[in-house]
C-alpha positions as CSV (number, residue, x, y, z in Angstrom):
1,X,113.3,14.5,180.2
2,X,116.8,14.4,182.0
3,X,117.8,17.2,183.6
4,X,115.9,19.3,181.0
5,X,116.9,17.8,177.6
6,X,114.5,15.9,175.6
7,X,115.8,13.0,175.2
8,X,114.1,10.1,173.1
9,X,115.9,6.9,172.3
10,X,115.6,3.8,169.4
11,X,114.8,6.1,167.0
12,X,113.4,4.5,163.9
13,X,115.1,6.3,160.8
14,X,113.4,5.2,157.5
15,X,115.7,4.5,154.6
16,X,114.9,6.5,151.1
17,X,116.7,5.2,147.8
18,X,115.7,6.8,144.8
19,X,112.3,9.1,146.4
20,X,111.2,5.2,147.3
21,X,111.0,4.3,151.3
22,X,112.5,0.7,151.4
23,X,110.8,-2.1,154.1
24,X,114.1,-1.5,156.4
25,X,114.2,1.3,159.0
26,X,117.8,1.5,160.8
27,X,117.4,2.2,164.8
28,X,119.5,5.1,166.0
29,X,120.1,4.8,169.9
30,X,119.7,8.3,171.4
31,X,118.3,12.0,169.7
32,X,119.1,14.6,171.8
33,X,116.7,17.6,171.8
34,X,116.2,16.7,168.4
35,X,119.3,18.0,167.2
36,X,122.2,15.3,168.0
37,X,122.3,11.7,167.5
38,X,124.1,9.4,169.8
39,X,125.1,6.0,168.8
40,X,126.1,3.5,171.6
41,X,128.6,0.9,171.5
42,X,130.6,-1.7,174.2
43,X,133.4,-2.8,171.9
44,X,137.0,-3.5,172.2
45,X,137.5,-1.1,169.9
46,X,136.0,1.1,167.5
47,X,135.8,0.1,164.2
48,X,135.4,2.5,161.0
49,X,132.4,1.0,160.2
50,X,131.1,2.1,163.5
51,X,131.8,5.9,162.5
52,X,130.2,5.0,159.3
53,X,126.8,3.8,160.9
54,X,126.8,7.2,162.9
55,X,127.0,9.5,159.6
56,X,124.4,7.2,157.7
57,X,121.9,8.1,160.8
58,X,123.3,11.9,160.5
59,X,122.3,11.9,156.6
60,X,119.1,9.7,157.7
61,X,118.1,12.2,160.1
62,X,119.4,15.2,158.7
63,X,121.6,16.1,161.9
64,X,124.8,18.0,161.8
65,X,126.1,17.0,165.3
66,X,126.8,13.1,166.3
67,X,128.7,11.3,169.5
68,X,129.8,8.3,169.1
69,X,130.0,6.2,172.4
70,X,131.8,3.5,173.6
71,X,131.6,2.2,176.9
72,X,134.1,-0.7,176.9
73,X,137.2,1.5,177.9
74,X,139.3,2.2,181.2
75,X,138.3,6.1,181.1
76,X,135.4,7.5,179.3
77,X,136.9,10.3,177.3
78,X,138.4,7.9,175.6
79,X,135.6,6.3,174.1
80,X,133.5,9.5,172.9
81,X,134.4,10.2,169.2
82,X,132.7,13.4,168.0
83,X,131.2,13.9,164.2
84,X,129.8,16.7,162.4
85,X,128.6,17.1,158.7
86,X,128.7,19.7,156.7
């Protein structure tokens, strides 16, 4: 707990194809109070594969809300990309 969220991170998300749970689990980085995922990056720049990854975790974990993060930039709104499925 920090500063009252729960807050629980590498976040194994099995992966379903066809009602059948394949051998890979993809790791999502941050669940916050179990209701948005965060995915962290340190890139030059984000990529939209990146965005990608953080809707397949959505659909994984059946979350609306996502933040992408990426720490590798001069001010820090600049790297915090905000997702939400319908």
């Amino acid at each position: 707990m920090l500063r009252g969220l729960n807050v629980k991170s590498q976040i194994k998300l099995p992966v379903v194809y066809k009602s059948k749970v394949l051998e890979k689990d993809f790791i999502n980085d941050l669940l916050v109070e179990d209701v948005i995922i965060i995915e962290l990056k340190s890139v030059e720049i984000l990529m939209p594969v990146h965005e990608v990854q953080l809707v397949t975790y959505m659909k994984l974990a059946d979350k609306r809300l996502g933040f992408l993060i990426n720490f590798n930039v001069s001010q820090m709104k600049e790297g915090i990309r905000r997702k939400v499925n319908n």
